[in-house]
C-alpha positions in Angstrom: 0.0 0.0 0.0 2.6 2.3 1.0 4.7 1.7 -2.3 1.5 2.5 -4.4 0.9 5.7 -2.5 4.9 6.8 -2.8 4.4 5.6 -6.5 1.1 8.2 -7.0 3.3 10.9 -5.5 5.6 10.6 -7.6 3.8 10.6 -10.6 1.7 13.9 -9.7 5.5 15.5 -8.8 6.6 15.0 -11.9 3.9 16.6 -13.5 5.0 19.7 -11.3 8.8 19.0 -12.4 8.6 19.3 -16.0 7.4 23.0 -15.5 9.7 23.9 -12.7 13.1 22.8 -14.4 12.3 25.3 -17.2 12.0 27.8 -14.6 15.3 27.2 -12.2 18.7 28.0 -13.3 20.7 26.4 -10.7 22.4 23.0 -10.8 22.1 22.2 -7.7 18.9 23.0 -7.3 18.1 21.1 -10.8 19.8 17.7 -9.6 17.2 18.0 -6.9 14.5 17.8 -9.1 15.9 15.3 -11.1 16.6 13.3 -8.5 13.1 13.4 -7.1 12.1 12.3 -10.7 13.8 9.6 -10.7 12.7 8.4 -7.6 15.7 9.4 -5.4 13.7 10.8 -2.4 16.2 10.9 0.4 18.9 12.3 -1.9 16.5 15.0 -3.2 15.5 15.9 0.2 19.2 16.2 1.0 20.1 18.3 -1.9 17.4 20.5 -1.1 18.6 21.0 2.5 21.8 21.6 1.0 20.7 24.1 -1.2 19.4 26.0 2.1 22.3 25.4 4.2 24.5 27.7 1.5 23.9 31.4 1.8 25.0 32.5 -1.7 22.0 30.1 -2.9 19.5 32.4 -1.0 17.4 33.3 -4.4 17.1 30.1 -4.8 16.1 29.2 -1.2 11.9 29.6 -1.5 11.7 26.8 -4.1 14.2 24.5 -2.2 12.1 25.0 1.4 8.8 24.2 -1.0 10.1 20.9 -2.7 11.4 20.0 0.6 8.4 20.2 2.5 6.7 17.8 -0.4 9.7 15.7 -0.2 9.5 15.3 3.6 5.9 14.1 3.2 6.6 11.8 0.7 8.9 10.2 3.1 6.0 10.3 6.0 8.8 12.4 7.9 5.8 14.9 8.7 7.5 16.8 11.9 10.2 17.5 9.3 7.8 18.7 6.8 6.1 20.9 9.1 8.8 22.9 10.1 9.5 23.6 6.4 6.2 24.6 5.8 6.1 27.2 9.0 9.9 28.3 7.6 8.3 29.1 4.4 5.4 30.9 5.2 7.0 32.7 7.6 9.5 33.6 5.5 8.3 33.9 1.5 4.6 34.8 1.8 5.0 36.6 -1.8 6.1 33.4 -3.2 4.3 31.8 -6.0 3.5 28.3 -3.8 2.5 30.2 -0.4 -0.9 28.8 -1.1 -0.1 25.8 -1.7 2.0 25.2 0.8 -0.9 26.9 3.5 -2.8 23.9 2.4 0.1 21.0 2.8 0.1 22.6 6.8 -3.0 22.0 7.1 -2.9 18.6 6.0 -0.2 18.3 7.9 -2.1 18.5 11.0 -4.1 15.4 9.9 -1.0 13.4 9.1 0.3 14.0 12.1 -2.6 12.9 14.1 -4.3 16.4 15.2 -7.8 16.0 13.4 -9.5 18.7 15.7 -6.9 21.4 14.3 -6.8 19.8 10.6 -10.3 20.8 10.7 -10.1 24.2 11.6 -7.0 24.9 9.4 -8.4 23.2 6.6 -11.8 25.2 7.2 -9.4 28.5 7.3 -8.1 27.6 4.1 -11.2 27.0 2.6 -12.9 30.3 3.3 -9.1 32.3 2.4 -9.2 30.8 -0.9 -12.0 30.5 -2.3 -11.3 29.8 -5.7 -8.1 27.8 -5.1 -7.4 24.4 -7.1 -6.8 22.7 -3.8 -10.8 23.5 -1.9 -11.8 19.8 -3.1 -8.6 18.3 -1.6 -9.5 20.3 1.6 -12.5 19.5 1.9 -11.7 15.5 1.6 -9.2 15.9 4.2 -11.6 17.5 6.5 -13.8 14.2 5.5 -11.4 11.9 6.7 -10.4 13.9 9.9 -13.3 13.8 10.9 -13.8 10.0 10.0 -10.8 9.7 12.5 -12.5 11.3 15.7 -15.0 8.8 15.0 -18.0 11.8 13.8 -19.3 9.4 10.6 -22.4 11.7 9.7 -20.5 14.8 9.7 -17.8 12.9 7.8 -20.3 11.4 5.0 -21.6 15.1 4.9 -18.4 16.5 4.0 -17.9 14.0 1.3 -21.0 14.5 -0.1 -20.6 18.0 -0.3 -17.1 17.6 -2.0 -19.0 15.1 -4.6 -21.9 17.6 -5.2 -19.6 20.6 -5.8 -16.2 19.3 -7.3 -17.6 16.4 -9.6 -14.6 16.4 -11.6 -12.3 17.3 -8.8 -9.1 14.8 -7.8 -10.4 13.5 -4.8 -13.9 11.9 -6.2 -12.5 8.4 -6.1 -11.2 8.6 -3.0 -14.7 10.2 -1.7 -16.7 7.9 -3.1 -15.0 5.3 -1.2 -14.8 6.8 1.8 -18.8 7.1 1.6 -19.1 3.5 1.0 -16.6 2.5 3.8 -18.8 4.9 5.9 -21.7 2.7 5.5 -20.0 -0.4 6.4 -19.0 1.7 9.6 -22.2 2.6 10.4 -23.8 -1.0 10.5 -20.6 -2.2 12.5 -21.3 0.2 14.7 -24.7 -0.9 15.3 -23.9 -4.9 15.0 -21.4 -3.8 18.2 -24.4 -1.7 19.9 -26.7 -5.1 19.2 -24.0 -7.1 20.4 -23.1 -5.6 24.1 -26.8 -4.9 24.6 -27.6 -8.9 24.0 -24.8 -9.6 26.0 -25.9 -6.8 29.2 -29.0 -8.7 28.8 -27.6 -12.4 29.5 -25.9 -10.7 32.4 -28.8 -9.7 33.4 -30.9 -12.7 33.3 -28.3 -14.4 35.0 -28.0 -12.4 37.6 -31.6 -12.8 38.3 -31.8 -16.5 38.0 -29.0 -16.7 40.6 -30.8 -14.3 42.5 -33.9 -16.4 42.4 -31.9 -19.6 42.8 -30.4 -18.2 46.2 -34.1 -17.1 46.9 -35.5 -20.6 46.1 -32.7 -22.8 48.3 -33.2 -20.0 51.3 -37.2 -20.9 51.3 -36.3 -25.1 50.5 -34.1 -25.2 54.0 -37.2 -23.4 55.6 -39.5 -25.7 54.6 -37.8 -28.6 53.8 -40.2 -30.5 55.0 -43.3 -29.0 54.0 -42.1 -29.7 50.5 -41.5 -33.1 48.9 -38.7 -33.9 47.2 -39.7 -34.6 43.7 -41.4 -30.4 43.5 -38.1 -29.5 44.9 -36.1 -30.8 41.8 -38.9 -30.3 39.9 -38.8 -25.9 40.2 -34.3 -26.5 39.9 -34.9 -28.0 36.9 -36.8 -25.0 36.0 -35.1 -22.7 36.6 -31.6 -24.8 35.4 -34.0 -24.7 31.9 -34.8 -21.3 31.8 -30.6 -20.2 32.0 -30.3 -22.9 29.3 -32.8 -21.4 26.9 -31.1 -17.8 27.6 -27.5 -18.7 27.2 -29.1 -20.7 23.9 -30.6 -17.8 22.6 -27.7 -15.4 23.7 -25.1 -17.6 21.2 -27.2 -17.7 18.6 -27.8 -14.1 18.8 -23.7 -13.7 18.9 -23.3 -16.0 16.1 -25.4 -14.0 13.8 -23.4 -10.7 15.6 -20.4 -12.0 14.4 -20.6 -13.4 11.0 -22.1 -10.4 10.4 -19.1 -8.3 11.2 -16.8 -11.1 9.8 -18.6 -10.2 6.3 -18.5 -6.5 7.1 -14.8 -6.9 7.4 -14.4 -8.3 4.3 -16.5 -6.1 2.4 -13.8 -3.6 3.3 
């Protein structure tokens, strides 16, 4: 899973590198890219740093920090990646990828398991830029925070939303996916709810069988010999009948519970 993911980020970099190298001038900076093209994360990521580590490459320094923050999170090194981004925007707001790279901190956030603040930073960015190419993929992140704190209506919402309004946007797939895991979710969820209730109400009945049982030998030594011996077996077996019939209907209740989160699980 992870290769396939490191694969798709490459592929939408490269997009991004064929434009850029007709744009930079510097070697250094150009072996970066290339290297990045090729594959070569951890040596792009260290040429970029390089590139910002020499002072008489300081023009050259806003396009290094950017490519290194998407370097960083190609390489899931997200505390790395986030103190790029900050470096950048605090340092090159006029830049041509400050939007861009407001965005990446926000998703940030999520990779780096903060959902609550993912959601408010990808809600700032959202209502900031309006018309930016990157709303859909905020708004899916969003999504799948809030899929993490466990908020599934407000989740499928968002998704929705992003389907309704960006029908052709990137994130579609991924939304439509995420809508249909969703529903799985929710009838897990309540297979679970069915599942502790049945068993609450064995305990339950069990308690109050043993409760009666204690009841029923308390009243037997009392009046032992008021009672014969064949009614005293005759109300344990009874009440040893009743139990039975619970715990019988209890499993088969659990039985159902379970294969029906077995196939649940692999639906998913």
């Amino acid at each position: 899973m992870y290769r396939l993911v490191r694969i798709s980020i490459l592929f939408l970099l490269s997009l991004q590198l064929l434009s850029a190298q007709d744009l930079i001038t510097d070697e250094v900076l150009i072996k970066g890219l290339a290297e990045l093209k090729g594959g070569n994360i951890e040596n792009a990521a260290s040429t970029f740093r390089a590139v910002l580590a020499d002072a008489s490459m300081k023009p050259f320094h806003p396009d290094a920090l950017y490519w290194l923050v998407k370097t960083d999170i190609a390489l899931r090194q997200y505390d790395e990646a986030s103190r790029a981004a900050d470096s950048y925007l605090t340092e090159f707001r006029s830049h041509e990828y400050f939007e861009e790279i407001q965005y990446q901190r926000a998703r940030l956030l999520y990779l780096e398991d903060e959902p609550d603040q993912a959601i408010i930073a990808l809600g700032n960015f959202i209502s900031e830029y309006t018309d930016s190419v990157f709303i859909s993929s905020a708004y899916y992140w969003i999504g799948e925070s809030l899929v993490t704190l466990g908020r599934l209506e407000e989740a499928d919402a968002v998704f929705s939303e992003l389907l309704e309004s960006f029908p052709a946007g990137i994130k579609r797939e991924a939304a439509r996916y995420r809508r249909s895991e969703i529903s799985l979710l929710y009838r897990e969820r309540e297979l679970l709810d069915l599942l502790k209730w049945s068993h609450e109400e064995y305990l339950q009945d069990a308690e109050d069988f043993y409760r009666r049982e204690s009841e029923y030998a308390d009243a037997v030594a009392e009046y032992r010999n008021k009672l014969g011996g064949d009614t005293q077996f005759e109300m344990q077996r009874l009440y040893t009948n009743r139990l039975l019939d619970s715990k019988k209907k209890l499993l088969t209740l659990q039985e159902y519970y379970v294969d029906e989160l077995l196939r649940l699980s692999d639906a998913r």
